[in-house]
C-alpha positions in Angstrom: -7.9 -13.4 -44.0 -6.7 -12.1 -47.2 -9.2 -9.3 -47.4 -8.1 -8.5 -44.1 -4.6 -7.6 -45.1 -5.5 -6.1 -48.0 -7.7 -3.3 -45.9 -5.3 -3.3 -43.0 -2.8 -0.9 -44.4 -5.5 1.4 -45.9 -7.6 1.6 -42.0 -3.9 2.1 -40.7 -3.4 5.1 -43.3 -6.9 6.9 -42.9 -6.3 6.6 -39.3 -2.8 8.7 -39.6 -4.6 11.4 -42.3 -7.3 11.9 -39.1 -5.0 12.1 -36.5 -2.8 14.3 -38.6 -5.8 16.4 -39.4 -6.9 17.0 -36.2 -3.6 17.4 -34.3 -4.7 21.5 -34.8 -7.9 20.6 -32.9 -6.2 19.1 -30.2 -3.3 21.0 -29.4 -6.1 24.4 -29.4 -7.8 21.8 -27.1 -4.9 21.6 -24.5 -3.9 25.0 -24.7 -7.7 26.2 -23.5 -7.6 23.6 -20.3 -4.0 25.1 -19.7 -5.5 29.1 -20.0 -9.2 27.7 -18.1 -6.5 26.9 -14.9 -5.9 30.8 -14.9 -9.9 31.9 -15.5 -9.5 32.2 -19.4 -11.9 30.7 -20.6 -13.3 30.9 -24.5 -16.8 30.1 -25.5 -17.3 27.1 -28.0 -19.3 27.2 -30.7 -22.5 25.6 -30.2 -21.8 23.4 -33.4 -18.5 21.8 -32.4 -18.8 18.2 -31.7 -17.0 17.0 -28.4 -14.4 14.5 -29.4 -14.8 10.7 -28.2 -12.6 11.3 -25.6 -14.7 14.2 -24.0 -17.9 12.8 -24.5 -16.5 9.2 -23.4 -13.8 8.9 -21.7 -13.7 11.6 -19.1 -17.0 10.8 -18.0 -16.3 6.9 -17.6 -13.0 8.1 -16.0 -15.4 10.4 -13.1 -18.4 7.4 -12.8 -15.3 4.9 -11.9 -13.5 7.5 -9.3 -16.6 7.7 -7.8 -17.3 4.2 -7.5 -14.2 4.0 -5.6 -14.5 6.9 -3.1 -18.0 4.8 -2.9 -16.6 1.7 -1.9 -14.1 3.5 0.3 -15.1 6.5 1.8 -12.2 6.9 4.6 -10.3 7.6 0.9 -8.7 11.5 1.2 -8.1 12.8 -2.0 -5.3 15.3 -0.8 -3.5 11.7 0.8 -3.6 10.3 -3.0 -2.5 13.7 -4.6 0.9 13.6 -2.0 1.2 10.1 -3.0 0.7 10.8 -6.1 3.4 13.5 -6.0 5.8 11.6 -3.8 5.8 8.5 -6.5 6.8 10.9 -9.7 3.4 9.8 -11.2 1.5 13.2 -10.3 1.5 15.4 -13.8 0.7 12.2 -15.7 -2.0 10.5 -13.4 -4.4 12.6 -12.0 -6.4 11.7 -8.5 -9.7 10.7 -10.5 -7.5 8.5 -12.9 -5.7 7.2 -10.3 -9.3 6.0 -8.1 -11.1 4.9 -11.9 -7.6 3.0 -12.4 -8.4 1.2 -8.8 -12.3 0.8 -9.6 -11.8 -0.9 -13.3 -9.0 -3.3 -11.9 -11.7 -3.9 -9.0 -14.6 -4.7 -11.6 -12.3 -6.4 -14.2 -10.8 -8.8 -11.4 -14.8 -9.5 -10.3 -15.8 -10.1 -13.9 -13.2 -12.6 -14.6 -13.7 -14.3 -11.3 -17.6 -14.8 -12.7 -16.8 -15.3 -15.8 -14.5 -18.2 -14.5 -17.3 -19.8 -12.1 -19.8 -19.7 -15.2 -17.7 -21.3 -17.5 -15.3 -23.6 -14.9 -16.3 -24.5 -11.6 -19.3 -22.5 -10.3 -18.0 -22.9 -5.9 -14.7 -21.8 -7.1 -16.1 -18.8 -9.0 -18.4 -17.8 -6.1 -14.7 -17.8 -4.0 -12.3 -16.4 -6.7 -14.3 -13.3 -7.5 -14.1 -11.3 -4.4 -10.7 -12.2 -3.8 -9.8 -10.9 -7.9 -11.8 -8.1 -7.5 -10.0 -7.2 -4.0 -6.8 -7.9 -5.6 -7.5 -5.1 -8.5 -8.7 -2.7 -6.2 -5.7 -2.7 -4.1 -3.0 -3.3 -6.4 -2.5 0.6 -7.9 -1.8 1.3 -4.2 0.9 -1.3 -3.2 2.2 -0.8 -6.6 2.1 3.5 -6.3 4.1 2.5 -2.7 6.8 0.6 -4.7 7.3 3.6 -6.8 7.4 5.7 -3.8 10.0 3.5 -2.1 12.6 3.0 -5.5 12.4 6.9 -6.0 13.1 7.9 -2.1 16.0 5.6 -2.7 17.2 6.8 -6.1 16.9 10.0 -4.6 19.0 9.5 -1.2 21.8 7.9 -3.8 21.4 11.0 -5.8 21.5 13.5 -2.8 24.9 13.8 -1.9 26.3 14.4 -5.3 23.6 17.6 -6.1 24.7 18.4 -2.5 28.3 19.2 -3.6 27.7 20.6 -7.0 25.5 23.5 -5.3 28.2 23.9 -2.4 30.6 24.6 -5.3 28.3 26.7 -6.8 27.6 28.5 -3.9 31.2 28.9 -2.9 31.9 30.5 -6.4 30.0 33.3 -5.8 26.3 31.9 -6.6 23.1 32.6 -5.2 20.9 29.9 -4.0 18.7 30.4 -7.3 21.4 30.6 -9.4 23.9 27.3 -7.9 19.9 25.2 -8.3 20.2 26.1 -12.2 23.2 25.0 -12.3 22.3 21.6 -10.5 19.8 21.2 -12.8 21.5 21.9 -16.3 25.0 19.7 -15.4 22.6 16.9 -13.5 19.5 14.5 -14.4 17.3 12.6 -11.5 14.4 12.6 -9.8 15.8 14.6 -7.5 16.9 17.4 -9.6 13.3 17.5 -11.3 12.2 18.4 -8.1 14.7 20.8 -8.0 13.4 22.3 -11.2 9.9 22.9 -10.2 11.4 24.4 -6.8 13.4 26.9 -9.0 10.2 27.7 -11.2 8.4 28.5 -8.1 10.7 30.4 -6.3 11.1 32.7 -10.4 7.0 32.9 -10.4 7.6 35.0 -7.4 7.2 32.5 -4.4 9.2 33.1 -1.3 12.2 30.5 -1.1 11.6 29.0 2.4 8.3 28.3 1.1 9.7 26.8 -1.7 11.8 24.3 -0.1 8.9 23.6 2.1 7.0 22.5 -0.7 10.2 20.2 -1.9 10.3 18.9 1.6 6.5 18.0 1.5 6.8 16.8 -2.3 10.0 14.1 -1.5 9.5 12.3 1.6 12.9 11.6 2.8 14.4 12.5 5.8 17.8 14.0 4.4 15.8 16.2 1.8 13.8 17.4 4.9 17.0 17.8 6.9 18.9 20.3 3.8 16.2 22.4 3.6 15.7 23.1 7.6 19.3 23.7 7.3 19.5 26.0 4.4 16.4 28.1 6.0 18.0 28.2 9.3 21.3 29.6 7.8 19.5 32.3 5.7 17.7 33.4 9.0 21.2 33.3 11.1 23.5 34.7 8.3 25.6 31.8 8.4 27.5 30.3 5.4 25.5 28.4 3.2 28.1 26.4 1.6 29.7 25.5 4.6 25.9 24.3 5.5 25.4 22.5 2.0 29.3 20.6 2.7 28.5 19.6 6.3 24.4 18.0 5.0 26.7 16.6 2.1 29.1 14.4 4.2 25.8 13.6 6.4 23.9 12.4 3.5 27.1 10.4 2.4 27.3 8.7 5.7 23.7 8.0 6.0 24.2 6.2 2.6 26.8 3.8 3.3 25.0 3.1 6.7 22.3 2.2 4.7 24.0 0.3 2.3 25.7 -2.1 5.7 22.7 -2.1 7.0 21.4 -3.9 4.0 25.1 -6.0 3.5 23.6 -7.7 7.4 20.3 -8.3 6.2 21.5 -10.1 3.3 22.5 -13.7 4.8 19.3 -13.8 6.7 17.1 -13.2 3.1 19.4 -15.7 1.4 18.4 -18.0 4.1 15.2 -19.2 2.3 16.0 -19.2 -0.8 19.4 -21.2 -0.3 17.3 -23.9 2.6 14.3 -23.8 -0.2 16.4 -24.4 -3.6 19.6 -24.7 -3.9 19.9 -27.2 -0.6 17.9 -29.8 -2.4 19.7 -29.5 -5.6 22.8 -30.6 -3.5 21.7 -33.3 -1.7 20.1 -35.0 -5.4 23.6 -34.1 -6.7 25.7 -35.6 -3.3 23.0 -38.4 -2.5 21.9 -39.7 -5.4 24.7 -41.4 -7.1 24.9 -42.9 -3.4 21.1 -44.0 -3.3 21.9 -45.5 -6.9 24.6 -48.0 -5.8 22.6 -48.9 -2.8 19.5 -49.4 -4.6 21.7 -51.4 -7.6 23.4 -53.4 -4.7 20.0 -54.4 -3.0 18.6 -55.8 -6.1 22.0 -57.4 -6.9 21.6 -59.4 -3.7 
């Protein structure tokens, strides 16, 4: 145990010098997969070694997406990319991460599930791993829906505000473009990322109905969806854009607090369990029992 300490802090130090050393390497190494999007593409050497993660991981990474679209074929990989997208997880996960994440959770949950029969209870083992290895397989989904769900919600609370920031804008004597920089240097979301990469594409040269399109398509919400047929329809009918941006302001802001008494009536009826399941109980050991006490203490008495 001692010589294990004594070598820990030297492993941890050679580790830092390598990944110090070959930070160069690997920042050459992104910038080439950034230019190869564009068709630049530089021949390598035919003495440079592949790193680990090249020669290891990516491949594991494609074997296990393909294991996936295997065991479910129906799966569209344009449907994960817009779920992807819609969730805020897109430029970190990628569609073949995203199925080799569901395949190893799949195997992993079968594994333990055998791994379990060998070494507990066979019958149970035999019963457990399916239901694991189902388990794993379908748990990125319902947990890429939660994500979806909380960041269409952050983003309807966050609507409203942006709303009135780019009517002020606008009314100041902004364009469109220029009242969406603004949003995005005085505000921070999800929503105004999405505003971000709508004002890079519209600067790269893309059309802005097009643009908002895309944001439509990218955050599935019904307001977002509901600004940007507005803003489109008053570019193509001259009409005033910030009295447009005002009006879908006060719409969103309604829509919010309808939401938010809509879920004020639901409340009882999900406290209903909870309160019948624990806190009813509690009460009637607190109330009852000093009762049951003196009647049980009484009986004996007589």
């Amino acid at each position: 145990m001692l010589l294990f300490l004594a070598f820990l802090p030297l492993a941890l130090a050679v580790f830092l010098v390598g990944e110090v050393a070959t930070d160069p390497h690997r920042r050459r190494s992104i910038a080439l997969k950034r230019a190869a999007r564009y068709g630049v593409r530089r021949a390598q050497p035919a003495n440079v070694i592949p790193r680990f993660g090249e020669r290891v991981v990516e491949p594991a990474v494609e074997r296990l997406a393909a294991l996936a679209l295997k065991l479910n074929p129906k799966t569209s990989l344009d449907a994960i990319g817009t779920r992807l997208i819609a969730a805020g997880a897109a430029p970190r996960i990628s569609t073949s991460q995203f199925l080799a994440f569901k395949a190893g959770l799949g195997l992993s949950g079968l594994v333990a599930g055998a791994v379990f029969g060998a070494t507990v209870a066979p019958v149970a083992g035999i019963l457990l791993a399916p239901v694991l290895g189902g388990l794993g397989f379908v748990a990125p989904d319902t947990i890429l829906t939660i994500r979806t769900r909380q960041r269409r919600e952050r983003i309807r609370s966050e609507l409203p505000d942006a709303l009135d920031l780019l009517a002020v804008s606008v009314e100041a004597g902004l364009g469109l473009d220029g009242a969406i920089a603004k949003l995005t240097e005085h505000m921070h979301g999800a929503l105004v990322d999405e505003f971000a990469l709508t004002l890079g594409e519209m600067r790269i040269g893309e059309g802005r109905p097009e643009a908002l399109k895309k944001l439509a398509e990218r955050v599935p919400a019904p307001e977002v969806a509901a600004f940007v047929r507005s803003v489109i329809q008053a570019e193509q009918l001259g009409i005033s854009l910030g009295r447009i941006l005002r009006v879908q302001a006060a719409d969103s802001r309604l829509r919010r607090q309808a939401a938010a008494e809509e879920r004020a009536m639901k409340a009882p009826i999900k406290m209903l369990f909870p309160t019948a399941l624990f806190i009813f109980p509690a009460m009637f050991v607190v109330i009852l029992g000093p009762a049951f006490l003196n009647i049980t203490t009484y009986l004996n008495f007589k």
